[in-house]
C-alpha positions as CSV (number, residue, x, y, z in Angstrom):
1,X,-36.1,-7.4,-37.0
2,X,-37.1,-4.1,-34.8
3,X,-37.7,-6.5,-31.9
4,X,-34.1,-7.3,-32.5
5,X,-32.5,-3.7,-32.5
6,X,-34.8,-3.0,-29.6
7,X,-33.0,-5.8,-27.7
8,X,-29.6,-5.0,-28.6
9,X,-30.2,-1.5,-28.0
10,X,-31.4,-2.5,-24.6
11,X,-28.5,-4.9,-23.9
12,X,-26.1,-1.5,-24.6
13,X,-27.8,1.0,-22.6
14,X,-27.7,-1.8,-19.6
15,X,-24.2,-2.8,-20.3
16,X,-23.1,1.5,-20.3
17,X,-25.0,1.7,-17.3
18,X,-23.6,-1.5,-15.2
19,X,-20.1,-0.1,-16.4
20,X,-21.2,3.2,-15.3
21,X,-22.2,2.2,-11.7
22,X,-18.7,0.0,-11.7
23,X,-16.8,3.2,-12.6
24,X,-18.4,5.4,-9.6
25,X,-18.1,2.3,-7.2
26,X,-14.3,2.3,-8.2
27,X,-14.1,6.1,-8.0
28,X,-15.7,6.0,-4.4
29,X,-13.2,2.7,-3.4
30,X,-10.2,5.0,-4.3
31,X,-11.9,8.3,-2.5
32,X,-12.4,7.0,0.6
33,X,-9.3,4.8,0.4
34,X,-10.6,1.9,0.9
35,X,-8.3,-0.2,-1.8
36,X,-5.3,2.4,0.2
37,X,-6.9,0.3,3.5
38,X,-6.9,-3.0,2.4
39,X,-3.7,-3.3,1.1
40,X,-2.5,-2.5,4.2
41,X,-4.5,-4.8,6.0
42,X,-3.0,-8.3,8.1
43,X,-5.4,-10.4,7.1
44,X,-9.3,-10.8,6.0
45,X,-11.3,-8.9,7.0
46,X,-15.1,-8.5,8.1
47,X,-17.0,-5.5,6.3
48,X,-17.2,-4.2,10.3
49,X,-13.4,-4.7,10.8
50,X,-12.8,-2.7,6.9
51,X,-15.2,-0.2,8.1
52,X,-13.4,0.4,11.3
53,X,-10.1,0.1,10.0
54,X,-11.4,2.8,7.1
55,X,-13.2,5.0,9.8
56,X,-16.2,4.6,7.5
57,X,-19.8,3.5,8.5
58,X,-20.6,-0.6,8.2
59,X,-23.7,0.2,6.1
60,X,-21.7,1.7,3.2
61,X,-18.6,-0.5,3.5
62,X,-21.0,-3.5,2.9
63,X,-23.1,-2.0,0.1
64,X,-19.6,-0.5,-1.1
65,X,-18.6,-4.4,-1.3
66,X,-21.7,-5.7,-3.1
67,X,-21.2,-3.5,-5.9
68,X,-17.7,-4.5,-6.2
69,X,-18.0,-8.2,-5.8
70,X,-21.3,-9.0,-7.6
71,X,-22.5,-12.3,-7.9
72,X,-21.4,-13.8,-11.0
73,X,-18.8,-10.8,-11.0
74,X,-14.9,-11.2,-11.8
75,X,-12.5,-10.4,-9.1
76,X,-8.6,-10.1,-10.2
77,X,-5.5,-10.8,-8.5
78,X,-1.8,-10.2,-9.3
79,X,0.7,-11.8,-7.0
80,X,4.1,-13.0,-6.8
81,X,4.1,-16.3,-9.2
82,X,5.9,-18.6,-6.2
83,X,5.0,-22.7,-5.7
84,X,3.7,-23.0,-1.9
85,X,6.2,-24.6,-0.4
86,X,9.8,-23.8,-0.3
87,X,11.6,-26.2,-2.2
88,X,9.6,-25.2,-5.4
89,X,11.2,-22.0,-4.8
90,X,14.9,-22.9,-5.2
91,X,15.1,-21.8,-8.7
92,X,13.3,-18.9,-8.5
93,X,15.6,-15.8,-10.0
94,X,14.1,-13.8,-7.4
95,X,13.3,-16.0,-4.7
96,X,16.3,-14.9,-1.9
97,X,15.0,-11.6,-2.6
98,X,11.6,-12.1,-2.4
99,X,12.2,-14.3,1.4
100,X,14.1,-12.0,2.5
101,X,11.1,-9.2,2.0
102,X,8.9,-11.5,3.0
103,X,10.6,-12.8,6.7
104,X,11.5,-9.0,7.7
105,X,8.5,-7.2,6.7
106,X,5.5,-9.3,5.4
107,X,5.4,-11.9,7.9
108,X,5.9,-9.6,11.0
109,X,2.9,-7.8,9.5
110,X,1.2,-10.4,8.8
111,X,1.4,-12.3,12.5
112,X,0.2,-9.0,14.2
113,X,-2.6,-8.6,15.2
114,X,-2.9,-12.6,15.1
115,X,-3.3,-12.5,11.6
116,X,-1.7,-15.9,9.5
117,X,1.5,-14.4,8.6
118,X,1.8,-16.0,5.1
119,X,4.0,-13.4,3.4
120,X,4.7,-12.8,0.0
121,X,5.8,-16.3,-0.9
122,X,2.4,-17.9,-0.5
123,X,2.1,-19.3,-4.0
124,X,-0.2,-20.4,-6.5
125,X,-1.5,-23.2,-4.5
126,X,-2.2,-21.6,-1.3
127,X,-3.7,-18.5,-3.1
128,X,-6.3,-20.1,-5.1
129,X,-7.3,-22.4,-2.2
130,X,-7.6,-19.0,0.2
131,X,-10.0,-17.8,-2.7
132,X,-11.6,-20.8,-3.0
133,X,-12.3,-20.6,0.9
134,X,-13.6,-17.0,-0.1
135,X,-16.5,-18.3,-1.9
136,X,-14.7,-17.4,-5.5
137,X,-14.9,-20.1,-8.2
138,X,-13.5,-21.3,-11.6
139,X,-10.0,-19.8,-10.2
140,X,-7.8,-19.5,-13.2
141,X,-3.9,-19.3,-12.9
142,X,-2.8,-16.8,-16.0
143,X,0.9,-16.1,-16.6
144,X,1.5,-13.0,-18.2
145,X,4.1,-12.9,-20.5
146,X,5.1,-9.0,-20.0
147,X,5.9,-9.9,-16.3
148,X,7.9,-13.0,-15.7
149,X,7.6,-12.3,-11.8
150,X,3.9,-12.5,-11.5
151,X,0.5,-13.9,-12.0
152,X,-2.9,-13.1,-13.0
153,X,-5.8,-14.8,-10.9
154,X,-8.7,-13.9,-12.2
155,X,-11.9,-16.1,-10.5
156,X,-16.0,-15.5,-9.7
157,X,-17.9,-14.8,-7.6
């Protein structure tokens, strides 16, 4: 039985401390703008390429990263819920709307720099095969019913 508490009470301090370390790593992320950087970003990136584009040293950029994308960790997504090609699109309530975003700013953003240009009409297919190619596994596709416009990807690492 106290072999038991001791093990739970070990399990909780680790948990409060991983959450801990999360918390700073998420803390420093928005600091330094790093999430500010990538969001602005053309494409994927290299940690050098982040770093350079963040004015920050490689080092910490990379061990920045490793904290944030642990093996085994979760990484989240929310993006426009859009099929991949076109004509699964014709339907969509939004979808002139969202082209029209997405051929006068996203894809001129996106092609500079020689980036892939995929805009914001991507879709479900192409986005979990891009985080597939990312190393990220057991990609699930979760619609959320508070926002009829997007989706929840939520995948491992």
């Amino acid at each position: 039985m106290e072999q038991d508490r001791q093990a739970a009470f070990s399990k909780r301090l680790t948990d409060i401390l991983n959450h801990g370390a999360l918390n700073l790593a998420l803390a420093v992320g928005y600091q330094l703008k790093i999430f500010d950087v990538m969001a602005d970003l053309d494409r994927p990136v290299t940690s050098r390429e982040l770093a350079l584009a963040a004015g920050l040293h490689e080092r910490y950029v990379r061990e920045w990263m490793g904290i944030m994308l642990a093996p085994g960790g979760l990484f989240s997504m929310i993006d426009i819920d859009a099929a991949s090609h076109p004509a699964g699109n014709l339907d969509h309530p939004m979808g002139p709307f969202f082209y029209t975003v997405s051929l006068m700013h996203c894809m001129p953003v996106g092609l500079s720099n020689q980036g892939r240009g995929l805009g914001m009409m991507w879709g479900r297919n192409q986005a979990v095969s891009l985080l597939e190619q990312a190393g990220f596994s057991d990609v699930q596709v979760l619609e959320m019913a508070h926002d009829p416009f997007n989706v929840h990807y939520l995948s491992r690492r």
